[in-house]
N, CA, C, O and CB atoms as a CASP TS submission, in Angstrom:
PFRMAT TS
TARGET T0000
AUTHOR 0000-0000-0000
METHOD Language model
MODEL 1
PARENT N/A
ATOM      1  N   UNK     1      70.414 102.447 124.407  1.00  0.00           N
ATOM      2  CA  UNK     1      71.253 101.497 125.142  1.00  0.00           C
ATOM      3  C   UNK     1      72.412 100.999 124.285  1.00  0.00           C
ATOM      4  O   UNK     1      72.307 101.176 123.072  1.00  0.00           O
ATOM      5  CB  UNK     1      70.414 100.310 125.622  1.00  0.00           C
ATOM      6  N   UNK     2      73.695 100.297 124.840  1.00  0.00           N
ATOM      7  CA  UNK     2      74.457  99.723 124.456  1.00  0.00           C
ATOM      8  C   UNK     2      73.981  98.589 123.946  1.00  0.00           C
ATOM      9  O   UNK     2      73.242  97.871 124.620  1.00  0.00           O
ATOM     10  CB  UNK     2      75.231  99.677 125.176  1.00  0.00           C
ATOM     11  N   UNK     3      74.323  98.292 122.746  1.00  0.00           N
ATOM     12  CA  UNK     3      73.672  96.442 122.390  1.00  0.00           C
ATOM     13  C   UNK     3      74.385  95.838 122.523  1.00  0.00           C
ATOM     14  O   UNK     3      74.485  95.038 121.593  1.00  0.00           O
ATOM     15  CB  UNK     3      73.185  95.816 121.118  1.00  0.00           C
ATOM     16  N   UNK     4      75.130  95.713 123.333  1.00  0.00           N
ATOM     17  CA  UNK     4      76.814  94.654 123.716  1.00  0.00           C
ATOM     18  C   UNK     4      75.875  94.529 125.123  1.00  0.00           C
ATOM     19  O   UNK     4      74.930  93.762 125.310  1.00  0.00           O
ATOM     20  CB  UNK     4      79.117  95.711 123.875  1.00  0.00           C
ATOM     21  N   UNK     5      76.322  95.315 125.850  1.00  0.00           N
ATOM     22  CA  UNK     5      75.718  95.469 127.164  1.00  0.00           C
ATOM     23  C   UNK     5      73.869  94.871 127.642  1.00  0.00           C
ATOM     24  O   UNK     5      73.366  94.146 128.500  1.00  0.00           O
ATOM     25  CB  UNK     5      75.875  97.128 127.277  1.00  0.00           C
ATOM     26  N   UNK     6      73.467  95.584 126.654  1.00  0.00           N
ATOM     27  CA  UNK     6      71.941  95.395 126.738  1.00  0.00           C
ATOM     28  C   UNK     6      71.739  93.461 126.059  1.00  0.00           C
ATOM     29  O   UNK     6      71.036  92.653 126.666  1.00  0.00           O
ATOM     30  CB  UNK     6      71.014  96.947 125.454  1.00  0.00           C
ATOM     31  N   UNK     7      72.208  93.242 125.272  1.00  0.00           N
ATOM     32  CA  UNK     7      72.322  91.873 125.022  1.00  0.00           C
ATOM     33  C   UNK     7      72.945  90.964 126.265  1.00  0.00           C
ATOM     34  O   UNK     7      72.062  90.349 126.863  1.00  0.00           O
ATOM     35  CB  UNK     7      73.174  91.759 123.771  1.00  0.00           C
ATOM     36  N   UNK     8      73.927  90.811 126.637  1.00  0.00           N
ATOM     37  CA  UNK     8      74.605  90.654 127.915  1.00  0.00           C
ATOM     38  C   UNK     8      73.813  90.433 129.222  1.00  0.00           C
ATOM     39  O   UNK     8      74.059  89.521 130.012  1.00  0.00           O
ATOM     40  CB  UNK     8      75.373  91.792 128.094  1.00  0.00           C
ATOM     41  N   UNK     9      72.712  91.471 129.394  1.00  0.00           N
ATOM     42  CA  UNK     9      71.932  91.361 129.937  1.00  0.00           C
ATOM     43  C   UNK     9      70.623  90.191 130.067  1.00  0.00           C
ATOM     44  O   UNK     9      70.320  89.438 130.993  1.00  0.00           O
ATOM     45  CB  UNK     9      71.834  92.287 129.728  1.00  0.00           C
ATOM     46  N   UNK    10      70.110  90.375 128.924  1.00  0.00           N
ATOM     47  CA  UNK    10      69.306  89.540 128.269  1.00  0.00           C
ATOM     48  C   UNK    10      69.706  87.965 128.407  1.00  0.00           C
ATOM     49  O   UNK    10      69.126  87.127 129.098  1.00  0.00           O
ATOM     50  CB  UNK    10      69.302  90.006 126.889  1.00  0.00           C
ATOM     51  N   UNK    11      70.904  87.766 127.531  1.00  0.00           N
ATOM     52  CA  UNK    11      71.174  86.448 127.874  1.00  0.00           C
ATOM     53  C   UNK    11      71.210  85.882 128.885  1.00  0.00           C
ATOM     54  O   UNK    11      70.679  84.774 128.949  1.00  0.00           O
ATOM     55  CB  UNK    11      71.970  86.157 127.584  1.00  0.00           C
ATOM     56  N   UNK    12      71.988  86.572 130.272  1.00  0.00           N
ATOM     57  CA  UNK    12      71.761  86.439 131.846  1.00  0.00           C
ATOM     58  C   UNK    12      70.203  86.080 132.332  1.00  0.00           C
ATOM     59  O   UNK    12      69.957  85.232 133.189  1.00  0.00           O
ATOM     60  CB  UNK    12      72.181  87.922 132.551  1.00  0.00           C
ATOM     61  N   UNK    13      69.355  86.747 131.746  1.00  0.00           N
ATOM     62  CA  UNK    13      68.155  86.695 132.153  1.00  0.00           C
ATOM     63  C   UNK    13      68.004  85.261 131.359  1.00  0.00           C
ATOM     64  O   UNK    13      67.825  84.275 132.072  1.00  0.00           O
ATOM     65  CB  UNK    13      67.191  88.031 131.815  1.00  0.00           C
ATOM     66  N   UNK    14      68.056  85.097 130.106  1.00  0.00           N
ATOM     67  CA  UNK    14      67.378  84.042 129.648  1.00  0.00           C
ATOM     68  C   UNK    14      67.827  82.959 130.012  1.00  0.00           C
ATOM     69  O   UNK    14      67.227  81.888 129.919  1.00  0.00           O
ATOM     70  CB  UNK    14      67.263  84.004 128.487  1.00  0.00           C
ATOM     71  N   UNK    15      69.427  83.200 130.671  1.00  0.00           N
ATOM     72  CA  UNK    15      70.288  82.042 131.225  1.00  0.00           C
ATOM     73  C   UNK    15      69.467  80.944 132.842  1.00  0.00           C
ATOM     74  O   UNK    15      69.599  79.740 133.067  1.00  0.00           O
ATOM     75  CB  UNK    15      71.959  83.055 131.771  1.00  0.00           C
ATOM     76  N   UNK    16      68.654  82.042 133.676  1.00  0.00           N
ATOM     77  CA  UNK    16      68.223  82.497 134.866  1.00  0.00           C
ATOM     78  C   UNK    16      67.513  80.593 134.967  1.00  0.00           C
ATOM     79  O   UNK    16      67.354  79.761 134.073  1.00  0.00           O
ATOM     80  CB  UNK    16      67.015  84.252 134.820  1.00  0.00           C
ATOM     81  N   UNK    17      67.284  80.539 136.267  1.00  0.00           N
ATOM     82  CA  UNK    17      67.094  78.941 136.265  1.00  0.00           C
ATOM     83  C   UNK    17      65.106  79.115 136.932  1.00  0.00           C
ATOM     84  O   UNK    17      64.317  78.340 137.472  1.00  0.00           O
ATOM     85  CB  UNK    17      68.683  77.864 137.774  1.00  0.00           C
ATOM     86  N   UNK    18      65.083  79.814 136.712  1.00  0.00           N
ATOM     87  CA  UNK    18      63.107  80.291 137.014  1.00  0.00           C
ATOM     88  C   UNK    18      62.678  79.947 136.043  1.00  0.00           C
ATOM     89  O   UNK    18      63.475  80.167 135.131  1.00  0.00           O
ATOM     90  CB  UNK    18      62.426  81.940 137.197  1.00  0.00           C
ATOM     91  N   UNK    19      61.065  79.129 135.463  1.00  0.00           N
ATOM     92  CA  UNK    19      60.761  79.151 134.839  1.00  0.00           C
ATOM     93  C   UNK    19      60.139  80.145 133.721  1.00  0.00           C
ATOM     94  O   UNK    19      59.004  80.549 133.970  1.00  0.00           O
ATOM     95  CB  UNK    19      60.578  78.597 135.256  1.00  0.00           C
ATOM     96  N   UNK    20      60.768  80.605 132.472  1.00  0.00           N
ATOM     97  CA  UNK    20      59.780  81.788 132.068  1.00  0.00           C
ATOM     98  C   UNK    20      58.867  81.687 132.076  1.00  0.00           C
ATOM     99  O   UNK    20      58.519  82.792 132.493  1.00  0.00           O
ATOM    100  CB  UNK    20      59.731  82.294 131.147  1.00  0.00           C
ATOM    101  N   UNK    21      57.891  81.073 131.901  1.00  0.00           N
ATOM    102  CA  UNK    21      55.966  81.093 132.077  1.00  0.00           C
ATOM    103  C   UNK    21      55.737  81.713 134.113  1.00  0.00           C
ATOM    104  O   UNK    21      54.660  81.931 134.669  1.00  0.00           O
ATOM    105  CB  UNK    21      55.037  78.508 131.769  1.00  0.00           C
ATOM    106  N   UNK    22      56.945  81.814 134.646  1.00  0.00           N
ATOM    107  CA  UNK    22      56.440  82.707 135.867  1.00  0.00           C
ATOM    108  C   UNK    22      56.702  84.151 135.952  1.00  0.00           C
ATOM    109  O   UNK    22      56.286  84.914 136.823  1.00  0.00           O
ATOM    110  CB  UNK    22      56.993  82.222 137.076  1.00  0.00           C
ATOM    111  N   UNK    23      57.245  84.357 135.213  1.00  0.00           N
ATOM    112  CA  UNK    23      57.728  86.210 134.819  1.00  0.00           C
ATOM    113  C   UNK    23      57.972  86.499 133.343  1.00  0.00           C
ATOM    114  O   UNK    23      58.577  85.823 132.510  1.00  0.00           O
ATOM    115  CB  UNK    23      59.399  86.747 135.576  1.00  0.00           C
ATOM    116  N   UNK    24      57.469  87.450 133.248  1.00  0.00           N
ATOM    117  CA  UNK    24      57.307  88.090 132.163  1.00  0.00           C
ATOM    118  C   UNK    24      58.631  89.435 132.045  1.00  0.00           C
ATOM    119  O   UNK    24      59.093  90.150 132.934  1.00  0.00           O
ATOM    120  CB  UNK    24      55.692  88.575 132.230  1.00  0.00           C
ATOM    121  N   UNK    25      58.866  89.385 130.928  1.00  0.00           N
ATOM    122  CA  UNK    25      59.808  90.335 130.440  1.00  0.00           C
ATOM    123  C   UNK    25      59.242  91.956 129.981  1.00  0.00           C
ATOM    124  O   UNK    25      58.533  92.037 128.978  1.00  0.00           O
ATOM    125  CB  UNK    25      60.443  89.586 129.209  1.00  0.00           C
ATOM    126  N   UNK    26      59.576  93.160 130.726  1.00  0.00           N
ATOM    127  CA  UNK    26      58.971  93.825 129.840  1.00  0.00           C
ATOM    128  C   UNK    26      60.511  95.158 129.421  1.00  0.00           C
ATOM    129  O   UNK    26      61.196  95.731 130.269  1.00  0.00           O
ATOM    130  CB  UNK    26      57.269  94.423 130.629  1.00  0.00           C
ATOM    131  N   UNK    27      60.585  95.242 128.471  1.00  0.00           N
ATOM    132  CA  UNK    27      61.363  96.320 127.748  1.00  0.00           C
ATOM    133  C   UNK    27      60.885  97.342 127.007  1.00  0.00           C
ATOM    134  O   UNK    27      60.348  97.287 125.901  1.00  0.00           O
ATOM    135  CB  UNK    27      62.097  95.843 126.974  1.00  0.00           C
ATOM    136  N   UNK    28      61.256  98.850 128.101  1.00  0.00           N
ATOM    137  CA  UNK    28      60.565  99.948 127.935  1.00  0.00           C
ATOM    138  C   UNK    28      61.685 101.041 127.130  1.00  0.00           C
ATOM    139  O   UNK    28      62.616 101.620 127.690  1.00  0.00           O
ATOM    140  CB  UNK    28      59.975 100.414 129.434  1.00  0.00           C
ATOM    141  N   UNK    29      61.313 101.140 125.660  1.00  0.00           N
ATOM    142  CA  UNK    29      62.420 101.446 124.847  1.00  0.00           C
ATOM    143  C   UNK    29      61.785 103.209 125.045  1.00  0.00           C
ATOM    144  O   UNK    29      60.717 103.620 124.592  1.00  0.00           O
ATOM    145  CB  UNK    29      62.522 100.493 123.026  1.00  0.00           C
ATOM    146  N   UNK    30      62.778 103.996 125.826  1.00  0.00           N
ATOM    147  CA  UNK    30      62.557 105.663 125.980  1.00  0.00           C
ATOM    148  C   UNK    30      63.550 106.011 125.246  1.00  0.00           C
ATOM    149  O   UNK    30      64.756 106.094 125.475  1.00  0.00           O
ATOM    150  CB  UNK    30      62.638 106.429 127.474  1.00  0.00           C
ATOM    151  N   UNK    31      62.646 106.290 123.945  1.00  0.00           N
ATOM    152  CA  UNK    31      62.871 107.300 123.052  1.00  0.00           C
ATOM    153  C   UNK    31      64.214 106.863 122.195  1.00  0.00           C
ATOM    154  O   UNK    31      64.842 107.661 121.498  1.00  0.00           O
ATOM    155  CB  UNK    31      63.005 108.697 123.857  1.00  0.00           C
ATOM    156  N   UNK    32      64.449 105.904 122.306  1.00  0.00           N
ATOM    157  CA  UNK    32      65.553 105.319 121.444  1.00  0.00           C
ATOM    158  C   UNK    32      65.872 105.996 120.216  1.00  0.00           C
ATOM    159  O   UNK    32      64.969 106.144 119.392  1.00  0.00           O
ATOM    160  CB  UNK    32      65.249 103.991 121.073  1.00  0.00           C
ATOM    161  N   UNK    33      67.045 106.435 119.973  1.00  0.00           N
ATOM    162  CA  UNK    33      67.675 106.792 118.355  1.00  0.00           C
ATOM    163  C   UNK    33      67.532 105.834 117.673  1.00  0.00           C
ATOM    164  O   UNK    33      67.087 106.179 116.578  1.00  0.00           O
ATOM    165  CB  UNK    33      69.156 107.127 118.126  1.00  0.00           C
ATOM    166  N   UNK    34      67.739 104.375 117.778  1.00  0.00           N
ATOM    167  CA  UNK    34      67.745 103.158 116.972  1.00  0.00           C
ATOM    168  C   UNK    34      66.582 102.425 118.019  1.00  0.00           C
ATOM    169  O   UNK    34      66.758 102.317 119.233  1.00  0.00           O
ATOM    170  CB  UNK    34      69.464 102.319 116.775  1.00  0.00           C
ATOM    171  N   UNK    35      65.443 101.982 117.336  1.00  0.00           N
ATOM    172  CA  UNK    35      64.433 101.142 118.224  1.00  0.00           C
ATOM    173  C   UNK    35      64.710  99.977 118.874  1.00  0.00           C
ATOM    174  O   UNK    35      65.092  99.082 118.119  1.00  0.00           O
ATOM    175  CB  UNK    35      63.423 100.769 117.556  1.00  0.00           C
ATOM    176  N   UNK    36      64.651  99.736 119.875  1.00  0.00           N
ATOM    177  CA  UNK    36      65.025  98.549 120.318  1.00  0.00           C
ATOM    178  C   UNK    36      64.559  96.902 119.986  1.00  0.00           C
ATOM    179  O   UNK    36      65.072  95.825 120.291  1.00  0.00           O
ATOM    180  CB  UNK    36      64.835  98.813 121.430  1.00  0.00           C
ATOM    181  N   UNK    37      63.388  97.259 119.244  1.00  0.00           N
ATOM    182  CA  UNK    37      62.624  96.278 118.800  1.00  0.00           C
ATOM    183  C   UNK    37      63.226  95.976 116.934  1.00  0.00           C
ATOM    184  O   UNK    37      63.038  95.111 116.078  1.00  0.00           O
ATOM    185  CB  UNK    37      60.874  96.870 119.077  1.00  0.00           C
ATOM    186  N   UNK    38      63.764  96.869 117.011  1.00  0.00           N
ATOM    187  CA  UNK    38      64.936  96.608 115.119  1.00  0.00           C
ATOM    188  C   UNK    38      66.217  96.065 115.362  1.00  0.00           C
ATOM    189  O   UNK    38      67.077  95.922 114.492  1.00  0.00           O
ATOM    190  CB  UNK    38      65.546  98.331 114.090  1.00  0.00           C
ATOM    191  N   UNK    39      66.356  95.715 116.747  1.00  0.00           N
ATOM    192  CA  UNK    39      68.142  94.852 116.671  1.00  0.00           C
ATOM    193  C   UNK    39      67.848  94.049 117.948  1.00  0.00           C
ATOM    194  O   UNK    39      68.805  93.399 118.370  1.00  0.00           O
ATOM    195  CB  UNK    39      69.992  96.113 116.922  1.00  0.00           C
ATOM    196  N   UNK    40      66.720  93.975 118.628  1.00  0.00           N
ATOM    197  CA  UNK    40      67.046  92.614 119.744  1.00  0.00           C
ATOM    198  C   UNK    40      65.826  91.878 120.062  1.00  0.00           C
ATOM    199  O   UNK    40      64.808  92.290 120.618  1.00  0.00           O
ATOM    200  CB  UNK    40      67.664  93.094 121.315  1.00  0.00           C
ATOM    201  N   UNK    41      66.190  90.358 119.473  1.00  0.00           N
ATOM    202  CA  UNK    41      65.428  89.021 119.310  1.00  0.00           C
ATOM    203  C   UNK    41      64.905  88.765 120.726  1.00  0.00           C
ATOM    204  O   UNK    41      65.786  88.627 121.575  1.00  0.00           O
ATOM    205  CB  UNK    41      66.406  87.721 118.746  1.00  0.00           C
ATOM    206  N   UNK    42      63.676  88.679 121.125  1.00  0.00           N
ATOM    207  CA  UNK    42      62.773  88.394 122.770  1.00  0.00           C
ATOM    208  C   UNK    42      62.092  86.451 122.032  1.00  0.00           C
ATOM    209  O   UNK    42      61.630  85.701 122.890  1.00  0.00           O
ATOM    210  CB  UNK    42      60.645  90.323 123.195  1.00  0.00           C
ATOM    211  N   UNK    43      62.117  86.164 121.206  1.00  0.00           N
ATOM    212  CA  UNK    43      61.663  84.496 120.606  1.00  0.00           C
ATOM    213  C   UNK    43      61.597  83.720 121.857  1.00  0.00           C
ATOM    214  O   UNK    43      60.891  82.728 122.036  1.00  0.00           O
ATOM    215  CB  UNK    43      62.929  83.614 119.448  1.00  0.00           C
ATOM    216  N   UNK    44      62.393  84.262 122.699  1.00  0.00           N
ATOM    217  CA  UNK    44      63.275  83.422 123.721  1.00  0.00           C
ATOM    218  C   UNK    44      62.415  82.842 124.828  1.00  0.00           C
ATOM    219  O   UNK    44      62.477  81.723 125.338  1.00  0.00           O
ATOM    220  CB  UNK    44      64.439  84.340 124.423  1.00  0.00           C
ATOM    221  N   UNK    45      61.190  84.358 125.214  1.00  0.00           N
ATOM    222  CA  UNK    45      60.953  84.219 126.350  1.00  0.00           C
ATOM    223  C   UNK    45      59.351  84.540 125.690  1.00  0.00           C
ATOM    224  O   UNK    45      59.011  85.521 125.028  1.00  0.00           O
ATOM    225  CB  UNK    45      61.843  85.117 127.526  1.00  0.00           C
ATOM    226  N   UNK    46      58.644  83.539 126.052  1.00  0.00           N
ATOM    227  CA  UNK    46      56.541  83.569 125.867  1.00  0.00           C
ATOM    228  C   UNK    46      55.748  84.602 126.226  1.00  0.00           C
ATOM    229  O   UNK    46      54.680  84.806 125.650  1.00  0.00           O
ATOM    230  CB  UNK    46      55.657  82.503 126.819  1.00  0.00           C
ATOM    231  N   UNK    47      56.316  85.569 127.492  1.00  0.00           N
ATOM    232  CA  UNK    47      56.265  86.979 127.985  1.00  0.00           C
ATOM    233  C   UNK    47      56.748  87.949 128.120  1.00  0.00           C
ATOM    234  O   UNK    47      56.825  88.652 129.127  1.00  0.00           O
ATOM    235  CB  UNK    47      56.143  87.113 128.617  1.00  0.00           C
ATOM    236  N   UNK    48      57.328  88.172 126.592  1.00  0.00           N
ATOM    237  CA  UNK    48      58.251  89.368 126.723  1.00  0.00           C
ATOM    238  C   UNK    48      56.919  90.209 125.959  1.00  0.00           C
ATOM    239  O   UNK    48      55.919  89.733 125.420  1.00  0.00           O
ATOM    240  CB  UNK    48      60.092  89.283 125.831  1.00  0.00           C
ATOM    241  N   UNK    49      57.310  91.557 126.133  1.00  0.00           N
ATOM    242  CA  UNK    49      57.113  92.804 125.352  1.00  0.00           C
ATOM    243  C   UNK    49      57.534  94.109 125.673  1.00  0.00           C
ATOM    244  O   UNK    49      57.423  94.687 126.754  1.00  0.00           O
ATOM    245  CB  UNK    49      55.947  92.961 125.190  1.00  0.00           C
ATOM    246  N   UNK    50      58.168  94.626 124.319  1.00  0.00           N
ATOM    247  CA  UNK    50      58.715  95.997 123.911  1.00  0.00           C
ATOM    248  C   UNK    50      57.469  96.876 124.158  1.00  0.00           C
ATOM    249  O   UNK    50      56.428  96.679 123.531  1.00  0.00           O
ATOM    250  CB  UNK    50      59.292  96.083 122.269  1.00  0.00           C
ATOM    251  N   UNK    51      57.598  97.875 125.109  1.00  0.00           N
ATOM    252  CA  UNK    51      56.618  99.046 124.570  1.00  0.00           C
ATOM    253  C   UNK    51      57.763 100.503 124.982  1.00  0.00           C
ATOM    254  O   UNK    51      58.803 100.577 125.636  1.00  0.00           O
ATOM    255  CB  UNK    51      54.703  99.047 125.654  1.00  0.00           C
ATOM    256  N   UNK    52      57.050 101.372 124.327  1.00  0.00           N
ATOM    257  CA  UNK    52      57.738 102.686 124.047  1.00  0.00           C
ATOM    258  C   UNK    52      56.985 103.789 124.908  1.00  0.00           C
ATOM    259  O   UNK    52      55.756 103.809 124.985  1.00  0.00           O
ATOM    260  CB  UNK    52      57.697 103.058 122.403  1.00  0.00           C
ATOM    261  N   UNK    53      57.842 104.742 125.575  1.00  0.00           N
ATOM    262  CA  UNK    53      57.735 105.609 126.428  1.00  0.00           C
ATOM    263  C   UNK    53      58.026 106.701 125.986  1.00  0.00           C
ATOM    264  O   UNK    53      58.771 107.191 126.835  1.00  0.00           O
ATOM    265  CB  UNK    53      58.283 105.395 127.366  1.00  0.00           C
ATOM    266  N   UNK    54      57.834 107.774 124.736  1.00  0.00           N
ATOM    267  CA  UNK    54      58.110 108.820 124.512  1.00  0.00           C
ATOM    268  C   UNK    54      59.288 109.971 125.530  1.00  0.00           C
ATOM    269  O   UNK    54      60.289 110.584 125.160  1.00  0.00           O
ATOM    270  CB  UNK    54      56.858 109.109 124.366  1.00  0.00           C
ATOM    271  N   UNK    55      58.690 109.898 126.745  1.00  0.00           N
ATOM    272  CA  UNK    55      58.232 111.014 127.594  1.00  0.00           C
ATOM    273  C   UNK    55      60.034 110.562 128.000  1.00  0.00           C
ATOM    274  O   UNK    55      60.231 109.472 128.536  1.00  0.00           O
ATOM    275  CB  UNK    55      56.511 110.893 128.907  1.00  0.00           C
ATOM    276  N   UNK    56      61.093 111.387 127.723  1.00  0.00           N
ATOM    277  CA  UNK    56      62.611 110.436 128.361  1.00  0.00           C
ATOM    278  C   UNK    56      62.583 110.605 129.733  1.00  0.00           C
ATOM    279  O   UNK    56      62.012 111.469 130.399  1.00  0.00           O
ATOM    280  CB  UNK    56      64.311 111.028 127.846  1.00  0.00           C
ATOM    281  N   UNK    57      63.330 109.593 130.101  1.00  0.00           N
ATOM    282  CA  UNK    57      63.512 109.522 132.067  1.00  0.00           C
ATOM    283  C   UNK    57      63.588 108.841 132.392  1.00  0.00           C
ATOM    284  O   UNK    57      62.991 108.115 131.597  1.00  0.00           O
ATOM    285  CB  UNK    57      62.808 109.797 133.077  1.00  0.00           C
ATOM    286  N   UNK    58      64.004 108.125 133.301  1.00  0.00           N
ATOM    287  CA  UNK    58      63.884 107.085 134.207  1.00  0.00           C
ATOM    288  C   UNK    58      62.731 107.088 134.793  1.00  0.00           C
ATOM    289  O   UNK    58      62.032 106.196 134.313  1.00  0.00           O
ATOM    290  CB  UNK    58      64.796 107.060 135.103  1.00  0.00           C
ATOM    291  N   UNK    59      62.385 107.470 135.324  1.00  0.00           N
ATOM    292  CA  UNK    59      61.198 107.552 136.288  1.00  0.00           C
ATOM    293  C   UNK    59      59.794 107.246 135.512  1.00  0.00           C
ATOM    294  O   UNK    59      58.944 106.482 135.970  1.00  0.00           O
ATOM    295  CB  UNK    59      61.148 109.090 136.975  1.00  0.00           C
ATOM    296  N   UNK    60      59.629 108.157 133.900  1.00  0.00           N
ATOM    297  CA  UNK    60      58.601 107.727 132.749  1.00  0.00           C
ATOM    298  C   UNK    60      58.933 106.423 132.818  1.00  0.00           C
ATOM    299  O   UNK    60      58.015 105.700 133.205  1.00  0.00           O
ATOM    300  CB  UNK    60      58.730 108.370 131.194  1.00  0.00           C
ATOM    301  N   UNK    61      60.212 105.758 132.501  1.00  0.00           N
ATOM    302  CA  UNK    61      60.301 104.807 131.744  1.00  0.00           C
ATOM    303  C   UNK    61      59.859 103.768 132.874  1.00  0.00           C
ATOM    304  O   UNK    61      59.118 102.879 132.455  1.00  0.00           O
ATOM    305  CB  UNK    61      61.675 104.692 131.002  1.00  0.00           C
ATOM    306  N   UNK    62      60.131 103.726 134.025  1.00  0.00           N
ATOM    307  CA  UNK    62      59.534 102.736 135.064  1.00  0.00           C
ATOM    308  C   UNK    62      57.772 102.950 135.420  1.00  0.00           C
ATOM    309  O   UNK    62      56.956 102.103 135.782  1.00  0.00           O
ATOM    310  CB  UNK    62      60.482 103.001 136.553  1.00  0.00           C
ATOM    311  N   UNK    63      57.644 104.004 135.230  1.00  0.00           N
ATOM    312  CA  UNK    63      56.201 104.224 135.376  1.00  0.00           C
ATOM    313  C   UNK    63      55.294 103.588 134.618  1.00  0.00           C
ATOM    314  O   UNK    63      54.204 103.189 135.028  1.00  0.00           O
ATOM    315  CB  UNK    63      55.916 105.407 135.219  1.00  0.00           C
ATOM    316  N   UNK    64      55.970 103.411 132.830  1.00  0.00           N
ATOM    317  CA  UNK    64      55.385 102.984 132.183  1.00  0.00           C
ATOM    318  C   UNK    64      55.261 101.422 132.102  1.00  0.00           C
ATOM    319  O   UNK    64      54.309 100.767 131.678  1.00  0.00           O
ATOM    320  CB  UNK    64      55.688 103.566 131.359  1.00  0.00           C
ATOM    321  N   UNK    65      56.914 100.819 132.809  1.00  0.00           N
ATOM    322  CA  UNK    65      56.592  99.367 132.720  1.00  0.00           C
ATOM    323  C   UNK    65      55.459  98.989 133.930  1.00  0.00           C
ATOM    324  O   UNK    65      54.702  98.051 133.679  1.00  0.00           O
ATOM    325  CB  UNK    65      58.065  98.460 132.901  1.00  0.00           C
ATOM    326  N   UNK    66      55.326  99.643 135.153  1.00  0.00           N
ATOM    327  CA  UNK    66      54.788  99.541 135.947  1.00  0.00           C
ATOM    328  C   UNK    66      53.220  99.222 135.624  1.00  0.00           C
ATOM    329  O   UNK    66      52.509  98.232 135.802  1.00  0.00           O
ATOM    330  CB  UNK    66      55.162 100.483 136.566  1.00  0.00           C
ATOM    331  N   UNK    67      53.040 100.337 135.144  1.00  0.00           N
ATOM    332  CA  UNK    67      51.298 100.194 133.567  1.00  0.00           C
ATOM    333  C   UNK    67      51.080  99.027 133.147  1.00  0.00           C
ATOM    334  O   UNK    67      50.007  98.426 133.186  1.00  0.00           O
ATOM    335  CB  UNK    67      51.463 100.971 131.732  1.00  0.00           C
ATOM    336  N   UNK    68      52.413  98.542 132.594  1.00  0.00           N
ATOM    337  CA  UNK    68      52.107  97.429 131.309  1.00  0.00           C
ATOM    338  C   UNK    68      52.734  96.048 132.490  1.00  0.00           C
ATOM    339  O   UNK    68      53.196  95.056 131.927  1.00  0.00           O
ATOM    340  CB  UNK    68      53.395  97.802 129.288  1.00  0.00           C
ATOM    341  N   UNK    69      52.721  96.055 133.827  1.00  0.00           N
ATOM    342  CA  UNK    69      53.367  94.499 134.052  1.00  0.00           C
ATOM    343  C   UNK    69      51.821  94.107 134.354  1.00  0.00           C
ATOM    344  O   UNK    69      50.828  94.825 134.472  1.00  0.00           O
ATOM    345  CB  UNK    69      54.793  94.143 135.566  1.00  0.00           C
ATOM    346  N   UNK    70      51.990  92.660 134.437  1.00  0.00           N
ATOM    347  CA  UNK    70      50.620  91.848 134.985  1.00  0.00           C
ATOM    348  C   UNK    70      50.800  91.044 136.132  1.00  0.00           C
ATOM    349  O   UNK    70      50.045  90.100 136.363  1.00  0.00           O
ATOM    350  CB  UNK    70      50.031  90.848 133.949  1.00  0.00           C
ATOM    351  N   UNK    71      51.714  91.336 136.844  1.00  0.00           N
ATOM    352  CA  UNK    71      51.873  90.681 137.916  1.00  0.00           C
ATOM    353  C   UNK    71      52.448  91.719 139.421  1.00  0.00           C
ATOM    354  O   UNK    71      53.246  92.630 139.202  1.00  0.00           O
ATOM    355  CB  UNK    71      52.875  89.528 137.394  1.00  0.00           C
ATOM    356  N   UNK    72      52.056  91.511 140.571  1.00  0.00           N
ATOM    357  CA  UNK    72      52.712  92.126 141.625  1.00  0.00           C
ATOM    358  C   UNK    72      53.541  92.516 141.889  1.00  0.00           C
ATOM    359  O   UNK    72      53.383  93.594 142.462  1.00  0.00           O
ATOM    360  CB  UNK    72      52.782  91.857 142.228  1.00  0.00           C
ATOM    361  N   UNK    73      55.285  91.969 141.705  1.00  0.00           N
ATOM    362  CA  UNK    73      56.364  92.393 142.093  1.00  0.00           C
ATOM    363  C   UNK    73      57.180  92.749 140.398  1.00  0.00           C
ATOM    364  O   UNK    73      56.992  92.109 139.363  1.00  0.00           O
ATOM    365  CB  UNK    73      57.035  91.193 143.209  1.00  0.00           C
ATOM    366  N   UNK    74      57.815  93.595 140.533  1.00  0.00           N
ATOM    367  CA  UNK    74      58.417  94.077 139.462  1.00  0.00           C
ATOM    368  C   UNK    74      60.011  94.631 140.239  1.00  0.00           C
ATOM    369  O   UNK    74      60.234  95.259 141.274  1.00  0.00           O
ATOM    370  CB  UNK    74      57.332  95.320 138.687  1.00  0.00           C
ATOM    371  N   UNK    75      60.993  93.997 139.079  1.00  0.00           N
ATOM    372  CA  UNK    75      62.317  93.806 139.094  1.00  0.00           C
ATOM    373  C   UNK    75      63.023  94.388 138.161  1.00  0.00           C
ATOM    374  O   UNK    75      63.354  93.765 137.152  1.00  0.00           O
ATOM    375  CB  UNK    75      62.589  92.656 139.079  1.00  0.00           C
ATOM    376  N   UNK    76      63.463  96.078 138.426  1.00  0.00           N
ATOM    377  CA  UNK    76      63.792  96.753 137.487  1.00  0.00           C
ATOM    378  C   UNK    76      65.208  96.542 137.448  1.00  0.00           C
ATOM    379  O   UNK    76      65.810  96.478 138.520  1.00  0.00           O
ATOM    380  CB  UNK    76      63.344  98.019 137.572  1.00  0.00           C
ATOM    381  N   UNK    77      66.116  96.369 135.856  1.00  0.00           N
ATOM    382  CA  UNK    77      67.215  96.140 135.451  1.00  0.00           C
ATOM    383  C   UNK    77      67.711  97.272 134.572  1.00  0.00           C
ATOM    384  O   UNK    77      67.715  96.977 133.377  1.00  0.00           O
ATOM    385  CB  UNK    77      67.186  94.954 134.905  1.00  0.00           C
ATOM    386  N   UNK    78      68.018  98.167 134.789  1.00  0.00           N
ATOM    387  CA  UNK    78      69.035  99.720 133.870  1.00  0.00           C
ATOM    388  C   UNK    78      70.337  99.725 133.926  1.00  0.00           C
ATOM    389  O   UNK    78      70.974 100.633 133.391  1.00  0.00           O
ATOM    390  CB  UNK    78      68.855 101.329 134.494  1.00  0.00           C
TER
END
């Protein structure tokens, strides 16, 4: 990802007027050249987590957050 862009993002979210303790953050780093978890700070939010998807794609990479959310509705952002 872009880290201009992908930050940008983030802040929007953390900007968001929902409480974080009702959604959880999840960031599914596919196959990154630079890890996503070595240049962008989540401190922010009590339910975030990075997990990694080998397998590249879109479709892996939603499959996999799909695995790892803990709640019903999921709100994909690419």
């Amino acid at each position: 990802p872009k880290p201009l862009i992908f930050n940008q993002v983030l802040e929007s979210l953390k900007n968001q007027t929902l409480e974080k303790s009702y959604w959880e953050l999840i960031i599914v780093d596919n196959n990154s050249n630079i890890p996503i978890e070595t240049w962008v700070d989540l401190t922010w939010h009590p339910n975030a987590l990075i997990v990694i998807e080998k397998t590249q794609g879109l479709i892996y990479a939603r499959n996999r957050a799909t695995i790892e959310a803990s709640h019903d509705y999921l709100i994909s952002v690419d």
